[in-house]
C-alpha positions in Angstrom: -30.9 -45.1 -122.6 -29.3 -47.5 -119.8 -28.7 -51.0 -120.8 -29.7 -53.6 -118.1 -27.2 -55.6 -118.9 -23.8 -54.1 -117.7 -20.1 -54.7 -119.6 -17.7 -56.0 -117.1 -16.5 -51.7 -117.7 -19.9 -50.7 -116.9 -20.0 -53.2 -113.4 -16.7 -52.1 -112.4 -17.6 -48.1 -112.9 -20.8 -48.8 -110.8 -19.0 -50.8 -107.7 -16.3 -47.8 -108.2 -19.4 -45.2 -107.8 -21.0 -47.2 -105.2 -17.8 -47.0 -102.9 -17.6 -43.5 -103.7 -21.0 -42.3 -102.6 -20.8 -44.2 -99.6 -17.7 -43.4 -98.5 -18.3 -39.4 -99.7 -22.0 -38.7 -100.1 -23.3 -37.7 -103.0 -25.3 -34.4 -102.8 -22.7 -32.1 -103.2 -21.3 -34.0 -106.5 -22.0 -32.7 -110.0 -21.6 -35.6 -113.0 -18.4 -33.7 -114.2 -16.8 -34.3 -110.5 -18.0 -38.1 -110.9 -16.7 -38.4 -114.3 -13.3 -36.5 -112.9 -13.3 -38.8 -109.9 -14.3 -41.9 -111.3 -11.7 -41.3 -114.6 -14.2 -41.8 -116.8 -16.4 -39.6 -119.5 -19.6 -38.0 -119.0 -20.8 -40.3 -121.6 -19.9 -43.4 -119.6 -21.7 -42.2 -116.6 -24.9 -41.6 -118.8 -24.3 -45.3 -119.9 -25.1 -46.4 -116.4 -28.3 -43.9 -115.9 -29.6 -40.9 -117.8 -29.1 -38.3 -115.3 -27.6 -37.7 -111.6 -30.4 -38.6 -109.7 -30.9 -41.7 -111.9 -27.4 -42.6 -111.2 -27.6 -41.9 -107.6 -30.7 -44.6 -107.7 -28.9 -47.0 -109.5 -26.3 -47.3 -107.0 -28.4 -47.3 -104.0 -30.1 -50.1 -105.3 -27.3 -51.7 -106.0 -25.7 -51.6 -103.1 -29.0 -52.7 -101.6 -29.1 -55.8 -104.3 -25.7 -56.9 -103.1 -26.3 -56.5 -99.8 -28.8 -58.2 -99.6 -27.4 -61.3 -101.6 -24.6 -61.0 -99.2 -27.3 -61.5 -96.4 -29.2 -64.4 -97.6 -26.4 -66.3 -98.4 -24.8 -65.7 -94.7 -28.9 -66.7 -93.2 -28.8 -69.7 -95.7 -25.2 -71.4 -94.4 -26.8 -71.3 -90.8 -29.1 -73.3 -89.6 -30.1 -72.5 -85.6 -33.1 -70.4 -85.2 -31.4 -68.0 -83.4 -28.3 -68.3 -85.0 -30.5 -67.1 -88.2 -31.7 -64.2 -86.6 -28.3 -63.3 -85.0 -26.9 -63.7 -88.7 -29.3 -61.6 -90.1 -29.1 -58.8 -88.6 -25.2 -58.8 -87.8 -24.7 -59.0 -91.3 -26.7 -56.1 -92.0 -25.1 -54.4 -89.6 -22.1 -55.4 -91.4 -23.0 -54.0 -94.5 -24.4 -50.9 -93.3 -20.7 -49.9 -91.7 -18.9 -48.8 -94.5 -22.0 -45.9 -95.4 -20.6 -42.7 -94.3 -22.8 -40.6 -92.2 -22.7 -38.7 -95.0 -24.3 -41.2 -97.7 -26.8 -41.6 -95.1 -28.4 -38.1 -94.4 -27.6 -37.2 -98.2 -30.1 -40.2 -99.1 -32.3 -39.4 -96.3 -32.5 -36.0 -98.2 -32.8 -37.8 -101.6 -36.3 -39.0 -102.0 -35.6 -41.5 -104.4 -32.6 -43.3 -102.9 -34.6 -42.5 -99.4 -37.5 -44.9 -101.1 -34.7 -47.3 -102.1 -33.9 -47.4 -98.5 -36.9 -47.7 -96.8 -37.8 -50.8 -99.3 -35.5 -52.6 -98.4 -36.3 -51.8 -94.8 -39.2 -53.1 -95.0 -38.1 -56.6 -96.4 -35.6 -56.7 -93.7 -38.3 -56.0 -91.1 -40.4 -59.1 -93.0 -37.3 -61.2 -93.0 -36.9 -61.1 -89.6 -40.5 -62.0 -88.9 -40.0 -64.8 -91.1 -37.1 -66.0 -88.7 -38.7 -65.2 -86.2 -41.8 -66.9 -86.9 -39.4 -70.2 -88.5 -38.3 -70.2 -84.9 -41.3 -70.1 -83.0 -42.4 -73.0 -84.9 -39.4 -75.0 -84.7 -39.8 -74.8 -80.7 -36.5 -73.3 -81.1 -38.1 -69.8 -79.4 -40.1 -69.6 -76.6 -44.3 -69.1 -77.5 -44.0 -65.4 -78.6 -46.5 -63.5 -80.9 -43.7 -63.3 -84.1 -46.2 -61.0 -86.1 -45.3 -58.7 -83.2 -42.2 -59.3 -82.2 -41.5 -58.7 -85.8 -43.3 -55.2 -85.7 -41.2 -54.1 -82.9 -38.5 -55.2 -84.4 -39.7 -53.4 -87.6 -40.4 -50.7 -86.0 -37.0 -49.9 -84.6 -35.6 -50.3 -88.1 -37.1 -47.9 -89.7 -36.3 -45.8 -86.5 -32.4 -46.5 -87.1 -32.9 -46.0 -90.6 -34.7 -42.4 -90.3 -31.8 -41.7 -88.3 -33.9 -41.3 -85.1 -31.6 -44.1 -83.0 -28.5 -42.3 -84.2 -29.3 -39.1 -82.8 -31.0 -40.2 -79.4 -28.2 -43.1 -78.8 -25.3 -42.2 -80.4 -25.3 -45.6 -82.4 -24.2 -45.5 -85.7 -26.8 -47.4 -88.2 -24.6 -50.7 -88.2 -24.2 -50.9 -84.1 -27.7 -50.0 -83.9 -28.6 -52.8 -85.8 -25.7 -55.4 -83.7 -27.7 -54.4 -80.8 -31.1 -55.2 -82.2 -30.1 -58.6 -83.1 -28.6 -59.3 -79.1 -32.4 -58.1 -78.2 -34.3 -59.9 -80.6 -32.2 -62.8 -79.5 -32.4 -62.7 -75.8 -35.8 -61.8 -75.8 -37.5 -65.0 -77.7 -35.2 -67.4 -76.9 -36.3 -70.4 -74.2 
């Protein structure tokens, strides 16, 4: 069984795997091609996760994790409302670009990395609420209903995260999300 507590091995292996799998997708790997790939035994995978799909999990979620640090500490160093908000979402815009197209339908196709996905969606869309609602109170945003303004913005999240943006747009997932943070923006501000 998986330790929680990684060896510095065992956190390099995963970032290695996580940059693979976004980069490359991971439905059409096998563990031998990850072990191959990632110069390592089967064993060692198994070390990180019992099986595939465990693994797969595993490094969605940590991607996700350290994403998501990455975010808070960006929102944290700023303090303007609207800088906040701009910040937010930029920067998951930011970390969203290196997912290849291919990570992206593959975990749209992979229920449980899908699930890890749509969590964190749904964090994100509270997060900006938050901001929003930080804002609003700050008198830094003009008197707008944040609850909603929040739900709209959740909204289209989980439309450029279901891929629905991408295909009616053209935006990739990480412009999609640039261009939510300019309308957010515009839209509440005084």
């Amino acid at each position: 069984m998986p330790s929680t507590r990684r060896t510095a091995r065992q956190s390099d292996l995963l970032e290695r795997l996580v940059a693979l799998l976004a980069a490359e997708g991971f439905a059409s790997f096998t563990l031998d091609d990850l072990a191959v790939r990632l110069r390592c035994s089967k064993t060692t995978l198994y070390q990180l996760a019992g099986s595939k799909q465990d693994l797969v999990k595993e490094a969605v979620k940590h991607y996700f994790r350290g994403a998501a640090e990455e975010i808070e500490k960006r929102v944290a160093a700023t303090t303007a409302p609207a800088d906040r908000v701009l910040v937010y979402l930029e920067t998951v815009a930011e970390q969203l670009r290196p997912l290849s197209r291919r990570f992206l339908d593959d975990m749209a196709d992979f229920r449980p990395a899908r699930e890890v996905y749509e969590a964190n969606t749904r964090l994100a869309a509270d997060r900006v609420r938050q901001l929003i609602a930080e804002g609003v109170a700050a008198g830094a945003f003009r008197e707008v209903h944040a609850a909603f303004v929040g739900e709209v913005a959740a909204a289209t999240m989980r439309q450029i995260q279901q891929g629905e943006v991408g295909v009616r747009t053209g935006l990739s997932d990480s412009e999609a999300y640039a261009q939510l943070a300019s309308l957010i923006v515009h839209a509440v501000s005084s």
